[in-house]
DRENMITOR-55430 format. One record per residue (C-alpha): residue number from 1; residue in one letter; x, y, z. Coordinates in nm, 2 decimals. Each point is the difference from the previous one (the first is absolute). Last residue first. Layout:
N
R, NUM, A, X, Y, Z
...
END
This chain:
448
R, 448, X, -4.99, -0.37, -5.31
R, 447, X, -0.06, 0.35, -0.06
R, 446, X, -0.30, 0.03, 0.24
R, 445, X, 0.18, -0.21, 0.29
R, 444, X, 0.33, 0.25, -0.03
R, 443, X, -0.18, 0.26, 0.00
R, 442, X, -0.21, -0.13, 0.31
R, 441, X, 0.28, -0.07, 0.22
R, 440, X, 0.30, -0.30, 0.08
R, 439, X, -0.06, -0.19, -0.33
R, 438, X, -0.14, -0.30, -0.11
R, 437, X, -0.38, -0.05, -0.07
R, 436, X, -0.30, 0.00, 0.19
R, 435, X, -0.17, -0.35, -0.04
R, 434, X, -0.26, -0.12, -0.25
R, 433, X, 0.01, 0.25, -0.16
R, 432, X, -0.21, 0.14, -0.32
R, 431, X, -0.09, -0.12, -0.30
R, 430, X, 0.11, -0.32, 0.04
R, 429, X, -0.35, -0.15, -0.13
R, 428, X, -0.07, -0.15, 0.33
R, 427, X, 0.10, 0.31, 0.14
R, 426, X, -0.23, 0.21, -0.19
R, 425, X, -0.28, -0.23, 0.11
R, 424, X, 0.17, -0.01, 0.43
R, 423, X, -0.01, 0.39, -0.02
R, 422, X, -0.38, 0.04, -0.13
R, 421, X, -0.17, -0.22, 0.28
R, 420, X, 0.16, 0.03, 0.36
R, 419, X, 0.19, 0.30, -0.04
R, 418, X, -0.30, 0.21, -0.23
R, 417, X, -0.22, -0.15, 0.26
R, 416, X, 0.21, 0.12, 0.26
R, 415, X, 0.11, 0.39, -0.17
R, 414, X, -0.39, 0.03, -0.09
R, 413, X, -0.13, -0.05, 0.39
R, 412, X, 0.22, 0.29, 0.16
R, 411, X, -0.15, 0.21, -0.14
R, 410, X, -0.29, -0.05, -0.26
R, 409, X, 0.10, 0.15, -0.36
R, 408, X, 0.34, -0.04, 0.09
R, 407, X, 0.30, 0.15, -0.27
R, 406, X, 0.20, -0.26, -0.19
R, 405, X, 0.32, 0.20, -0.15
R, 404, X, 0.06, -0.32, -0.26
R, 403, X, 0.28, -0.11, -0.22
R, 402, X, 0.24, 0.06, -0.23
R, 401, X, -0.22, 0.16, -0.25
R, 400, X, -0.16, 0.00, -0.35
R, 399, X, 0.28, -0.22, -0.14
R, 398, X, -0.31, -0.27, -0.11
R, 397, X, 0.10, -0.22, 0.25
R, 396, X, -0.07, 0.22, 0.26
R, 395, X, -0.34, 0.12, -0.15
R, 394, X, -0.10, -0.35, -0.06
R, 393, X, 0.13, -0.13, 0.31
R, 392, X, -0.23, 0.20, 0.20
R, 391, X, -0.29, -0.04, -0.14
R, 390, X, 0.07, -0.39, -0.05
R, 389, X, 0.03, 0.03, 0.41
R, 388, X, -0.30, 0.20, 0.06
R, 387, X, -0.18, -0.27, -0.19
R, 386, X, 0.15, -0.32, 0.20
R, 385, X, -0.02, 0.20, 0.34
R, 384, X, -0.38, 0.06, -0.15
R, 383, X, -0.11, 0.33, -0.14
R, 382, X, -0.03, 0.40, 0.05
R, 381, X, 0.28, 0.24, -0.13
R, 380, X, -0.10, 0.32, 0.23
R, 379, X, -0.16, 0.36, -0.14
R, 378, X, 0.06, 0.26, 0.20
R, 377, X, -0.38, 0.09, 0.09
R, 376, X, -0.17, 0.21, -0.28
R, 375, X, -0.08, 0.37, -0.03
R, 374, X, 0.30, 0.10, -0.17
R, 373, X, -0.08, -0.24, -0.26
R, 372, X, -0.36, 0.17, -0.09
R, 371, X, 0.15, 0.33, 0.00
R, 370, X, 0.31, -0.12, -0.27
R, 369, X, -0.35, -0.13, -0.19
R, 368, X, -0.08, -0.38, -0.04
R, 367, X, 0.13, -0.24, -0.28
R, 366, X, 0.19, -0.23, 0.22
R, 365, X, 0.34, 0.01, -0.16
R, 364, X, -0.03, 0.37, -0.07
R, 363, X, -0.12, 0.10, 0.35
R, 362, X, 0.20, -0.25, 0.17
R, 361, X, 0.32, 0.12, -0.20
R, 360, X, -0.07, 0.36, 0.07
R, 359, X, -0.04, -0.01, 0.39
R, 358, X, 0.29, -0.28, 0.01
R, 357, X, 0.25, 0.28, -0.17
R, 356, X, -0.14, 0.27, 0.20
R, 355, X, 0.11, -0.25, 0.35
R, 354, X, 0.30, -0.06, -0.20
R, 353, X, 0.07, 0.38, -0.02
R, 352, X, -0.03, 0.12, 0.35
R, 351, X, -0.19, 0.33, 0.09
R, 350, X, 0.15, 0.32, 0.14
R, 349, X, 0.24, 0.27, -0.15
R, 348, X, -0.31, 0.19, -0.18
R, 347, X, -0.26, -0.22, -0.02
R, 346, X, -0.29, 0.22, -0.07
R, 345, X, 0.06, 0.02, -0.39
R, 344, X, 0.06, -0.32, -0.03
R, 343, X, -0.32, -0.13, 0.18
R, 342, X, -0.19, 0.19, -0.24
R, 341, X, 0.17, -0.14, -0.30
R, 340, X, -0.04, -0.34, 0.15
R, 339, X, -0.38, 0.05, 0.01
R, 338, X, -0.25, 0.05, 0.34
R, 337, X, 0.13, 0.24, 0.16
R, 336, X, -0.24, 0.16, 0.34
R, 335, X, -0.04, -0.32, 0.23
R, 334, X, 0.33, -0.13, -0.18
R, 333, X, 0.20, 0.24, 0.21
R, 332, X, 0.35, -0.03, -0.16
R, 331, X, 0.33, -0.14, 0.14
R, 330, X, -0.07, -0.32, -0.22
R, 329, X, 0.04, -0.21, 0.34
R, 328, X, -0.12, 0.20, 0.20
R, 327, X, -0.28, 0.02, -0.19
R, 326, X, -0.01, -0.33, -0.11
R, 325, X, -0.07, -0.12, 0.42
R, 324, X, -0.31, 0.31, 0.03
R, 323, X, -0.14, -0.14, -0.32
R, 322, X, 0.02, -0.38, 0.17
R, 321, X, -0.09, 0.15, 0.32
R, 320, X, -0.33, 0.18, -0.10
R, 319, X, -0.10, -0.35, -0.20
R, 318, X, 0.04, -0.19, 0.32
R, 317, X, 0.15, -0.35, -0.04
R, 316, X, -0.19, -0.28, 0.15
R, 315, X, -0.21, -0.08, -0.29
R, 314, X, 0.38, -0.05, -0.16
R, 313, X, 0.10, -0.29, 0.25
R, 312, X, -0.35, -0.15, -0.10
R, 311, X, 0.08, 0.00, -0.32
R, 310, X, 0.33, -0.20, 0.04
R, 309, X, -0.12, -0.25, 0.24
R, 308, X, -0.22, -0.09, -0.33
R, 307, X, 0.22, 0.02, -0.24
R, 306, X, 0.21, -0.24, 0.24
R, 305, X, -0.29, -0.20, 0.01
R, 304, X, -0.06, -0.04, -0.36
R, 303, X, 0.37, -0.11, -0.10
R, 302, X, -0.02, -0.22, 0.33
R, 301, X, 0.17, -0.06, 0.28
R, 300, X, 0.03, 0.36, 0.03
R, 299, X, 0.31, 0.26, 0.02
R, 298, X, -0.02, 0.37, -0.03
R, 297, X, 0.29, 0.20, -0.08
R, 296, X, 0.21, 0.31, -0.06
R, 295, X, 0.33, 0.02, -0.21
R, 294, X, 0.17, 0.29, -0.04
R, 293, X, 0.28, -0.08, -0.28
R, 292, X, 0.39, -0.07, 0.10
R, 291, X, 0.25, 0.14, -0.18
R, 290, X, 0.35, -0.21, 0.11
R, 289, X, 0.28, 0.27, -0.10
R, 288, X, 0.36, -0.18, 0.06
R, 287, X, -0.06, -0.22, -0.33
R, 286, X, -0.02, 0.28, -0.24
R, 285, X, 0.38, 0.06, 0.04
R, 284, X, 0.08, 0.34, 0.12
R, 283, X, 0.29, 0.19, -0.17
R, 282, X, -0.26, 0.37, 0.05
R, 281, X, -0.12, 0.02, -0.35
R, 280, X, -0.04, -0.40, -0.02
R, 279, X, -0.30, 0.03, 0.25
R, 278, X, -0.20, 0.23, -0.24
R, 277, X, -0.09, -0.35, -0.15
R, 276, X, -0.11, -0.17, 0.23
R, 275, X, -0.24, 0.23, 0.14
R, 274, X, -0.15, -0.02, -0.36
R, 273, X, -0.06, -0.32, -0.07
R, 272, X, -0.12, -0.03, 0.38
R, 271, X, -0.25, 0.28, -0.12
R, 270, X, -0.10, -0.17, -0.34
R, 269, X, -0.01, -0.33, 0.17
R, 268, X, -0.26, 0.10, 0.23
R, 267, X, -0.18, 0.24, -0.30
R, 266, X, -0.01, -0.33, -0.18
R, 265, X, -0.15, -0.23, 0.30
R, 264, X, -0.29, 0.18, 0.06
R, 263, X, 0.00, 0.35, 0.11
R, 262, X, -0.04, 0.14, 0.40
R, 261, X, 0.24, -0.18, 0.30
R, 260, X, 0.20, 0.31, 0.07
R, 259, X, 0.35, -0.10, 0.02
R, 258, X, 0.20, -0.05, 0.36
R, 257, X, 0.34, 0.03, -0.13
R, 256, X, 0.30, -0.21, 0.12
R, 255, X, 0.33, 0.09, -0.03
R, 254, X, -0.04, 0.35, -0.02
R, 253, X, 0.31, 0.23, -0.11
R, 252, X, 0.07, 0.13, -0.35
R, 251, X, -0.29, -0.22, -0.19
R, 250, X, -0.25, 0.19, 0.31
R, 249, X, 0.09, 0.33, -0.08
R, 248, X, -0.03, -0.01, -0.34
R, 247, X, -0.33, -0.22, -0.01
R, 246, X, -0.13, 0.34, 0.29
R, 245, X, 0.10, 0.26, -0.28
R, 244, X, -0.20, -0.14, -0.25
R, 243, X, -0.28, -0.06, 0.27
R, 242, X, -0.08, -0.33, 0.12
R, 241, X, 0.22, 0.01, 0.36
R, 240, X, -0.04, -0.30, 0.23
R, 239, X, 0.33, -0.03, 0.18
R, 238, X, 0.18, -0.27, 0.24
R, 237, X, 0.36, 0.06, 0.07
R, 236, X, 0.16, -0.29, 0.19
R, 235, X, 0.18, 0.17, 0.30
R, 234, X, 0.34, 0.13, 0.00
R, 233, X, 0.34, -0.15, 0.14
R, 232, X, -0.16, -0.33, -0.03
R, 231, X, 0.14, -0.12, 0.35
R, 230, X, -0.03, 0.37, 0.17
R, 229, X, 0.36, 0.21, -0.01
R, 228, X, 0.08, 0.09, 0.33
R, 227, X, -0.22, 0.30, 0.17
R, 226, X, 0.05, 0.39, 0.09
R, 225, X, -0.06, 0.07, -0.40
R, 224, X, 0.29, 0.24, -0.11
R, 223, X, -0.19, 0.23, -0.13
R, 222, X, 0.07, 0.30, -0.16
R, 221, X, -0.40, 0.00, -0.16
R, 220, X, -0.07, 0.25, -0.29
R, 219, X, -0.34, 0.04, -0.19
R, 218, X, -0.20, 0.16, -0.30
R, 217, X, 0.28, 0.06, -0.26
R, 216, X, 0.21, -0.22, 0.14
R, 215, X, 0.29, 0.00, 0.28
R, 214, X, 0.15, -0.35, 0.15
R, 213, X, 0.25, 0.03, 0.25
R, 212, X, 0.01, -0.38, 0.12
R, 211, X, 0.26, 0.02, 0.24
R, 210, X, 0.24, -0.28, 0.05
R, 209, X, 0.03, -0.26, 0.28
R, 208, X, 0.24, -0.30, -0.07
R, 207, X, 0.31, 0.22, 0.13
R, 206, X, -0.18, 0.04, 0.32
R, 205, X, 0.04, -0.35, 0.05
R, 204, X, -0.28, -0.13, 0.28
R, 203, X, 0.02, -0.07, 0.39
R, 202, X, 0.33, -0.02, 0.00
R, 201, X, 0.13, -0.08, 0.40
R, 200, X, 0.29, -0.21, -0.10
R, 199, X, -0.17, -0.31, 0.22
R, 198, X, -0.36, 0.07, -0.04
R, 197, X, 0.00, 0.01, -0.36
R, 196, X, -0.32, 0.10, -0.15
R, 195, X, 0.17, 0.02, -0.36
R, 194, X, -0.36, 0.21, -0.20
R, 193, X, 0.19, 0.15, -0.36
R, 192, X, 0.02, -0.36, -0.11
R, 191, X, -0.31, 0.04, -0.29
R, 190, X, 0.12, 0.36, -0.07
R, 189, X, -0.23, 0.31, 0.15
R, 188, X, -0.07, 0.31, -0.19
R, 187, X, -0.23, -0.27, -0.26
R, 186, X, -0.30, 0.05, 0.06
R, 185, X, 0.00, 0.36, 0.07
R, 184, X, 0.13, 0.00, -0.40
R, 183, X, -0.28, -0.21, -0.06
R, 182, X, -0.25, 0.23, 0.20
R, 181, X, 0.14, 0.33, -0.19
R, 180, X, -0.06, -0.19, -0.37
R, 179, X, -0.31, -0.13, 0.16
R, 178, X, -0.13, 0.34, 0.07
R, 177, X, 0.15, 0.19, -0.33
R, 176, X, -0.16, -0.29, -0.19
R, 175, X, -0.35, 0.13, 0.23
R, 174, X, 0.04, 0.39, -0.09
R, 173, X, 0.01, -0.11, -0.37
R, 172, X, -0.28, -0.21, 0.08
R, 171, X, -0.21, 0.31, 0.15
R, 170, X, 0.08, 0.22, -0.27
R, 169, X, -0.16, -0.16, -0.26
R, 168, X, -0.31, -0.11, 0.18
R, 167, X, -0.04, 0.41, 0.07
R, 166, X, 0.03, 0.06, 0.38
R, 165, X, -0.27, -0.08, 0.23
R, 164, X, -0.24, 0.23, 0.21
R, 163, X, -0.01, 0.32, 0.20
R, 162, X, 0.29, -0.18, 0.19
R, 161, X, 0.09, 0.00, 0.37
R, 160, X, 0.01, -0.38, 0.04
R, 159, X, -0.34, -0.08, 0.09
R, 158, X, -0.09, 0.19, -0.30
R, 157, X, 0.22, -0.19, -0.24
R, 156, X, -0.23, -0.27, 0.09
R, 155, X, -0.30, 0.12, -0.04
R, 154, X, 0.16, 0.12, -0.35
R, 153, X, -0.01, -0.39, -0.11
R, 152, X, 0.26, -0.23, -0.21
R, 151, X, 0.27, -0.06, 0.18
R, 150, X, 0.39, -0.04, -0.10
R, 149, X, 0.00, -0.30, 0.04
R, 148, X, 0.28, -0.32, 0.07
R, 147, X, -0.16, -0.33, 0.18
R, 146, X, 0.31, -0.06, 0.18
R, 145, X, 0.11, -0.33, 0.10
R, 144, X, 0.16, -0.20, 0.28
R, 143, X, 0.08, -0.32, 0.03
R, 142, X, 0.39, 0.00, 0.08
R, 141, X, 0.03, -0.10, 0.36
R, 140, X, -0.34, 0.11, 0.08
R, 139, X, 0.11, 0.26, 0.31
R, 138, X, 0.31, 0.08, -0.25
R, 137, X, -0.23, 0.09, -0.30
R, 136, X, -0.23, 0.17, 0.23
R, 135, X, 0.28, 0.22, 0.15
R, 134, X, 0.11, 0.07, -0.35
R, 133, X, -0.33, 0.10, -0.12
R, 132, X, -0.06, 0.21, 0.27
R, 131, X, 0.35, 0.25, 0.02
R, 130, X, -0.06, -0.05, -0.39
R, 129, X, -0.33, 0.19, -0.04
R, 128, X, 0.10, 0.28, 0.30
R, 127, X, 0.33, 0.08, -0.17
R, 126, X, -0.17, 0.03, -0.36
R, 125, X, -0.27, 0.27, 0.15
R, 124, X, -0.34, -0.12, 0.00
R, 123, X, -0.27, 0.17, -0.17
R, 122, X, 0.03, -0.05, -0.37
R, 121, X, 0.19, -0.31, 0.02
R, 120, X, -0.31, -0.18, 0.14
R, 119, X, 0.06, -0.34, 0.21
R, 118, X, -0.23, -0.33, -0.08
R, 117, X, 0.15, -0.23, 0.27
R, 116, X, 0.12, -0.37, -0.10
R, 115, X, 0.05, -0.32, 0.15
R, 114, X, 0.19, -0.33, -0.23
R, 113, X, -0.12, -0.33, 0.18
R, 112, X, 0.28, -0.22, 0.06
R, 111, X, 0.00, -0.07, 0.43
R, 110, X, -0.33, 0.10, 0.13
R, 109, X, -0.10, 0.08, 0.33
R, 108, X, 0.23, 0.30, 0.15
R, 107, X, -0.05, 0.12, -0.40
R, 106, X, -0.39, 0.06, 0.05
R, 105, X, 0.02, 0.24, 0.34
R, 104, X, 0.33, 0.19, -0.18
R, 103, X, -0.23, 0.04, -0.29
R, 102, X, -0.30, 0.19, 0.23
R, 101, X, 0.20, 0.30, 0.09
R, 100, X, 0.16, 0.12, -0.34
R, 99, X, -0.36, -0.10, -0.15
R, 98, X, -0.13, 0.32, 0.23
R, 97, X, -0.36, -0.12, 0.10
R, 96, X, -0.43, 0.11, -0.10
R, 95, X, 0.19, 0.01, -0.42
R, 94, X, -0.41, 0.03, -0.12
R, 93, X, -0.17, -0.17, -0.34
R, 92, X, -0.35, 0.15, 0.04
R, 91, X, -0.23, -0.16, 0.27
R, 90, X, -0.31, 0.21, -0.08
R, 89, X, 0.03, 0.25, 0.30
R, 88, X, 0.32, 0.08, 0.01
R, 87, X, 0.02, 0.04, -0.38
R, 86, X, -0.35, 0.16, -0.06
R, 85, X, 0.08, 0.28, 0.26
R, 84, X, 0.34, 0.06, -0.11
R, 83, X, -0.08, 0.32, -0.21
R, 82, X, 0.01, 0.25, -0.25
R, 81, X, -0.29, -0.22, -0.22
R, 80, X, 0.26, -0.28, -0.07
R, 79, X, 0.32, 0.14, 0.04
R, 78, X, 0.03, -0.05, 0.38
R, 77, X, 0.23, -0.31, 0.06
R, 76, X, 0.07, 0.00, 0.32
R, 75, X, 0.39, -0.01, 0.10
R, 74, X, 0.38, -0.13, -0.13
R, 73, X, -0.14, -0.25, -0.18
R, 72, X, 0.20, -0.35, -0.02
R, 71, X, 0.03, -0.37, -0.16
R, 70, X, 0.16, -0.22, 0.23
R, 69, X, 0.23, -0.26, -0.15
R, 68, X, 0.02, -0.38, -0.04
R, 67, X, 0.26, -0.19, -0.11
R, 66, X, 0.10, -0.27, -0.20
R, 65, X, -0.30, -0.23, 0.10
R, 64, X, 0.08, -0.36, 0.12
R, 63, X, -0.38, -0.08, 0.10
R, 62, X, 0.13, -0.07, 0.35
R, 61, X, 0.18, 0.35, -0.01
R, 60, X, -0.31, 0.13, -0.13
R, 59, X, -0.17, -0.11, 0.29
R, 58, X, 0.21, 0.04, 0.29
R, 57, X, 0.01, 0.42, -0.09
R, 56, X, -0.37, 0.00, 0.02
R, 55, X, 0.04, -0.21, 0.37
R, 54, X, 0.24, 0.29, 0.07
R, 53, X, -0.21, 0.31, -0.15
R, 52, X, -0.26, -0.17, 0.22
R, 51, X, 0.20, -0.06, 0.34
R, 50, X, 0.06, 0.34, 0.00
R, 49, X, -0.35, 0.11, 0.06
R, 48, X, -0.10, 0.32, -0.12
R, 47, X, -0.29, -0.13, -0.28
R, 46, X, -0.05, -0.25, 0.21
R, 45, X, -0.37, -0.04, 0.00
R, 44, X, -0.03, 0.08, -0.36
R, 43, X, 0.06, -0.34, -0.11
R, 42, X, -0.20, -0.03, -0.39
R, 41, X, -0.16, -0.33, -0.03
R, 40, X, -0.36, 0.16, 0.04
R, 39, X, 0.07, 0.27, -0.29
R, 38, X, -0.04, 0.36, 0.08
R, 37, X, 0.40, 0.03, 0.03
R, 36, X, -0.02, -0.08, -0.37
R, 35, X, -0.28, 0.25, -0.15
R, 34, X, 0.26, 0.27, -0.20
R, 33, X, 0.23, -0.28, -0.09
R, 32, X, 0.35, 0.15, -0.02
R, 31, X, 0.08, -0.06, 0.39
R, 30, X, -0.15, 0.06, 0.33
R, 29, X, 0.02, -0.21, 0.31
R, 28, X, 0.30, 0.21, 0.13
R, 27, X, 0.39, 0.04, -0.03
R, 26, X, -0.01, -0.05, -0.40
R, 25, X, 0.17, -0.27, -0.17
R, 24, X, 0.06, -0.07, -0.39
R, 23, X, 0.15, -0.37, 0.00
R, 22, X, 0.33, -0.12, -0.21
R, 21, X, -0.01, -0.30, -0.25
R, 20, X, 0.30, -0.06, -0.21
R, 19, X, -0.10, -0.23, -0.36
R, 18, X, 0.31, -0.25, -0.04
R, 17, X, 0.17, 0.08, -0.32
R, 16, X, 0.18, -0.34, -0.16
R, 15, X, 0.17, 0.21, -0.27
R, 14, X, 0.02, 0.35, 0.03
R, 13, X, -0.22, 0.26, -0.21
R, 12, X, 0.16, 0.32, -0.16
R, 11, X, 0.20, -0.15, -0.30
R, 10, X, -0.29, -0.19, -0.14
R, 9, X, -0.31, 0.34, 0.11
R, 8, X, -0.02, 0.15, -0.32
R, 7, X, -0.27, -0.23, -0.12
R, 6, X, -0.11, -0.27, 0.25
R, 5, X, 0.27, -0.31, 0.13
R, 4, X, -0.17, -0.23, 0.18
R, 3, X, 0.29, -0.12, 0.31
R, 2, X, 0.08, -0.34, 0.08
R, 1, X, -0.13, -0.15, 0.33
END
C-alpha cells in the first residue's frame, strides 16, 4: 500500500507503512474503563493465576501484536477526596502484580511478542533499571521493552521518601541523565567479552569488560554490569510524554510512544507531525519512532448493537470512580476544581498532559463543560470489525499515527474479539501482518 502524502508530513512518512499494534496491560481486572471489571465477560477469578497473564500473553501473540506492555502505579491513588477509599472500592485502574515478575511467565510461552515493564526514572537508580532490563532482554531473547516515565503522582513520590514530585522540567532532565547512565551500563560489556572455554580455563575476557563511570548532574553509576551484553543491547524504549518537554524527550529516545487517544484526526497528525519532526535534532530518522494512539473498543455485529454493548459498558462505570480515575490522572482533586485554571494551579509537579489534552478536546469537540468531560467514562471507538477497521485506517492513513496502543475495556474478552475480528479486516487490507517479520528481536521486527 502506497503512502497518502498530508501537508508537511512527504519527507516524514515511509512508503508501504504497516500500522504496529502493541497492548496496554495491567496485572489485574482493571483498566481505563472506570465500570470494566463490572462487566459479565470480565475474568476476575484469576486475577493471581499465572496461567492468566500466560493464556493473555497466547493471545496477542496469536493476533500477531508487536508487543504488549504493562502499564504501572507504584500505590493507591489517593487524590480524589485525600483518599483511596473510592479506588479500592470502585475498581479503579490498580498495578495488584510487579510487571518485572509476570513478563518472564508470558515470554516462556510465546516466541515474537515484544514484553515491556513501565519503570520510573525518578525513583530507581540507573544500575537497578538496567541490571532488570537486561536480564529480561536476555530471558526474552531480545523482546524486551521499557515503557520510560518519569511519574506523574506525589503518592508515589511518597512511597519513595518524597514530600511529592519534582518539577516536569526537572524530572526529564534527571531521566536523559538515567538512560544516558543505563546506555553506558549497557554497553561495559563487548558482544565476545563471555569465551566459556573449558579447555584454557577463560571464563570471559577481562579486556572486553570496561567501566561505565558515568557522572551527571543528578546521578552517577561505575558500573560495570555483572552480565554479558543482552541480544538488543538495550530494550525498545516506549514513552508517552505530551508536554513540551515530554515531545523533546521522546524524539531523542522512544521508539514507540503510547499517545493519548483525545482530538480527531488533525490534532493526531498534528502531534505525529510534530514528534517527527524534533527527531531530526538528535540524527534520528522519523521512521525509528512508531507513535501509536490509545485505542479502546467495543465490537457488535451490528452498528446498533455495538452502541448498544457500548452503553451498557458505561451504565456500569461509577461516576465517583471516573472523577476519582481523572484525578489521578490530572494530579488535581476534581471533587473540589472544577476549570483547567483551577486544576493548574493545584497541580504542581503532578498530572499528565495528554490526559489534559483529551479533557479539553472532548469538551470542545462535544460541546459540554471541562467539568462535564471529567465526569464521563474514557470514551471507546464503538462499531463493527468492518467500522473499527475504516477508523482505524483513516487515522493511520491519514499520517496521524503508526498504529494503535489498544487498551481492554472488558479484560481479557476485548484482546480475543479484537484478535478474532479487527486483526484479520486490517489484514485483509495489509495493514498490518500477517506474520511477524525478520529479525532476531523486537527492534529489529518494528523497523523492518
Amino acid at each position: 500500500m502506497g503512502r497518502v502524502c498530508v501537508t508537511g508530513l512527504e519527507n516524514l512518512v515511509p512508503d508501504k507503512r504497516r500500522m504496529k499494534l502493541v497492548a496496554y496491560l495491567k496485572t489485574g481486572p482493571t483498566a481505563s474503563h472506570a465500570g470494566g471489571w463490572r462487566h459479565p465477560a470480565a475474568a476476575l477469578h484469576d486475577i493471581f493465576d499465572p496461567r492468566r497473564y500466560e493464556q493473555l500473553a497466547r493471545t496477542l501473540e496469536e493476533a500477531k501484536f508487536d508487543a504488549g506492555f504493562f502499564a504501572d502505579t507504584f500505590g493507591l491513588p489517593d487524590v480524589y477526596g485525600g483518599t483511596f477509599r473510592t479506588y479500592i472500592q470502585r475498581g479503579g485502574q490498580i498495578s495488584y502484580l510487579d510487571p518485572m515478575l509476570v513478563l518472564p511467565l508470558m515470554a516462556r510461552v510465546t516466541t515474537h511478542l515484544g514484553l515491556g515493564a513501565t519503570l520510573s526514572t525518578t525513583f530507581h537508580p540507573p544500575y537497578l533499571l538496567a541490571r532488570m532490563l537486561a536480564s529480561l532482554d536476555i530471558l526474552t531473547q531480545g523482546r524486551a521493552a521499557w515503557n520510560v516515565v518519569t511519574s506523574a503522582t506525589d503518592m508515589e513520590a511518597r512511597n519513595f521518601g518524597m514530600d511529592s514530585l519534582p518539577a516536569k522540567g526537572l524530572r526529564y532532565d534527571q531521566a536523559d541523565e538515567v538512560l544516558e547512565a543505563c546506555n553506558a551500563l549497557w554497553e561495559c560489556w563487548d558482544d565476545d567479552a563471555l569465551v566459556l572455554d573449558r579447555e584454557s580455563g577463560v571464563f570471559a575476557d577481562p579486556e572486553k569488560i570496561r567501566y561505565a563511570d558515568y557522572e551527571g548532574k543528578y546521578v552517577r553509576t561505575r558500573g560495570p554490569l555483572a552480565m554479558p551484553r543482552s541480544p538488543q543491547t538495550r530494550p525498545v524504549f516506549l514513552q508517552a510524554g505530551s508536554s513540551d518537554r515530554g515531545r523533546t524527550f521522546a524524539a531523542r529516545w522512544a521508539e514507540m510512544i503510547f499517545a493519548s487517544g483525545g482530538g480527531g484526526i488533525e490534532e493526531n497528525v498534528a502531534f505525529t507531525q510534530d514528534i517527527k519532526s524534533r527527531m531530526a535534532a538528535f540524527n534520528r530518522p522519523p521512521e525509528h519512532c512508531a507513535v501509536c494512539k490509545s485505542l479502546g473498543v467495543v465490537i457488535g455485529e451490528t452498528e446498533a448493537i455495538a452502541q448498544e454493548k457500548a452503553d451498557a459498558l458505561d451504565a456500569l462505570a461509577d461516576a465517583d470512580l471516573v472523577l476519582a480515575h481523572n484525578s489521578t490522572m490530572l494530579g488535581a482533586d476534581l471533587a473540589k476544581h472544577q476549570t483547567p485554571d483551577e486544576v493548574a494551579a493545584v497541580q504542581g509537579g503532578a498530572g499528565i498532559t495528554g490526559i489534559e489534552d483529551t479533557m479539553k478536546q472532548r469538551a470542545a469537540k462535544e460541546g459540554i463543560s471541562y467539568a462535564q468531560a471529567v465526569r464521563r467514562p474514557r470514551k471507546v471507538m464503538v462499531g463493527t470489525a468492518q467500522s473499527v477497521a475504516d477508523q482505524m485506517q483513516a487515522v493511520f492513513e491519514a499520517g496521524g499515527c503508526d498504529g494503535f496502543a489498544v487498551w481492554p475495556t472488558v479484560s481479557p474478552t476485548m484482546f480475543e474479539e479484537f484478535g478474532r475480528l479487527v486483526v484479520p479486516e486490517l489484514q485483509r487490507r495489509g495493514l498490518v501482518q500477517k506474520e511477524y517479520g525478520p529479525g532476531a528481536t523486537l527492534r529489529d521486527r518494528l523497523r523492518a
